[in-house]
C-alpha positions, 0 to 999 in steps of 0.5 A: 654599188660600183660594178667593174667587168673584168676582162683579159689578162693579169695587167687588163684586170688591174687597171679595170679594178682601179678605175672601179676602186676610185670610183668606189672609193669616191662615192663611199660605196662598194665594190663589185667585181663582174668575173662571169666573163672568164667562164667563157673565155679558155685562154684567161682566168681571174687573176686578182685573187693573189692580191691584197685587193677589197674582193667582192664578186657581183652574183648573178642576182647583182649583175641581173640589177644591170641596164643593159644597152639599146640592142642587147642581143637576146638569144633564149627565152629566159634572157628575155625575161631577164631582159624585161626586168632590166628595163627597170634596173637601178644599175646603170651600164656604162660602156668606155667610149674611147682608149683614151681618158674620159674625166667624166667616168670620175664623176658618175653616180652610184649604181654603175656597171663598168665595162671597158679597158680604162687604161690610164693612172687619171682614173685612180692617180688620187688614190695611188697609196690604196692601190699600191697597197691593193696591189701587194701580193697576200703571200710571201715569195718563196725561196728562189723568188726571195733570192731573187728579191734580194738579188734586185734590192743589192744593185742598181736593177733595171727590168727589160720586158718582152712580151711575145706568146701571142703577140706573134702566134695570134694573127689578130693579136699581132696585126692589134698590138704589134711586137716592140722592134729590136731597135726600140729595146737598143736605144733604150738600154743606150738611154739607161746606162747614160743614167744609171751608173753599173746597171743589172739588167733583170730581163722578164719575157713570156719567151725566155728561150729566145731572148737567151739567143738573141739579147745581148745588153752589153751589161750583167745580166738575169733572165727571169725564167723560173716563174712561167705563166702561172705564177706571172704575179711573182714576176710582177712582184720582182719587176717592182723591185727593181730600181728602172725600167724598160717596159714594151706595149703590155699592161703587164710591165706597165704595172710592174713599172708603176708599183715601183716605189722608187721616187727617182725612177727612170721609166721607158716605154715605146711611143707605139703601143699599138698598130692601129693609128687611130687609137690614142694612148697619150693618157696610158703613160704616166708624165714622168716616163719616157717615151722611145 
């Protein structure tokens, strides 16, 4: 049994399923997937349920199987018996150790419990027709989603996110992550007409009011503003579609770039995915892609 800890929004969730899937798949073995961390968390929810994806929820009996690590903090009697029983768990706990990839997560044993980001195609590139396949969505779009589909499939579309909400509402978030500068997207829409001839920017964005005031692309142009944050899947679906792409530092437009199935896509993503220096993201984007 492989057990994955999924944590953060729709795109964190993604990439912690596949790391697990490859895992899983490697070994002939199930799949479980932790989702006990949403019940403490206000701002996200498990999103994974839209997908076509192998979706078995660990039980409290399965997780009480985990090993926990040296220091785990006990805080109620009952945890500590909980804790006694785990000394002799068979399912053995497994923290990521750093953002970037770590080949020896692909060579672990059965009976493993996953808990961290694993944020690169190496952990589940081998497999990459089972997690697109995975990743289709289990219902048809409905009637302005279909429109829209439609729309993309008749042009040389191009997708541009931004991704703003929390990026600048949350202090925290907004010192970790930071906001793509208006010159990263100028210089990539420049890029993309050199290569595409007549492209149709198909722009995604959690703010669509503002990208409306202040984007100009030079080219035909859609805001995508009729999906909102419950049904940011349909929004994924349709940057799929599109032909080329123009992602910011979000797991979100990754995936939406990735799961485009067009062999000769134009990718551009920022060199800087986050503030902080220290953490090193040269396996988070595929060789393929461009980086600005």
């Amino acid at each position: 049994m492989i057990i994955v800890k999924l944590v953060g929004g729709l795109g964190n969730q993604m990439f912690q399923y596949a790391a697990g899937r490859y895992l899983a798949y490697s070994l002939n073995t199930e799949l479980k997937l932790d989702i006990s961390q949403f019940r403490q968390d206000a701002l996200r929810e498990y999103h994974l349920s839209v997908f076509n994806i192998t979706e078995n929820i660990a039980s409290a009996t399965d997780l009480m199987r985990v090993r926990r690590p040296p220091g785990w903090n006990i805080k109620h009697p009952v945890e500590a018996l909980r804790s006694l029983m785990r000394r002799n768990a068979a399912i053995r706990y497994v923290k990521e150790r750093h953002f970037h990839f770590d080949p020896e997560i692909l060579a672990l044993p059965d009976n493993v419990y996953l808990d961290g980001n694993w944020q690169s195609e190496k952990y589940f590139k081998d497999i990459d027709r089972i997690i697109r396949e995975d990743f289709t969505l289990s219902e048809e779009p409905d009637h302005m989603n279909k429109q829209m589909a439609d729309k993309i499939r008749n042009c040389e579309a191009v997708s541009l996110h931004f991704r703003r909400g929390d990026y600048l509402s949350n202090p925290a978030t907004t010192a970790y992550h930071g906001i793509c500068p208006e010159e990263y997207y100028c210089e990539a829409i420049s890029m993309l007409e050199n290569y595409v001839k007549n492209p149709y920017f198909f722009v995604f964005s959690d703010d669509p009011a503002w990208v409306k005031e202040n984007l100009d692309t030079g080219c035909p142009t859609t805001i995508m503003d009729f999906n909102g944050s419950e049904k940011d899947f349909e929004d994924m679906r349709l940057m799929s579609l599109c032909q080329h792409h123009i992602i910011t530092n979000s797991s979100f437009s990754w995936w939406g770039a990735w799961l485009c199935r067009n062999t000769e896509k134009i990718v551009v993503a920022p060199k800087q995915w986050f503030n902080k220096p220290n953490i090193i993201t040269q396996d988070l984007i595929p060789r393929s892609w461009f980086r600005l």
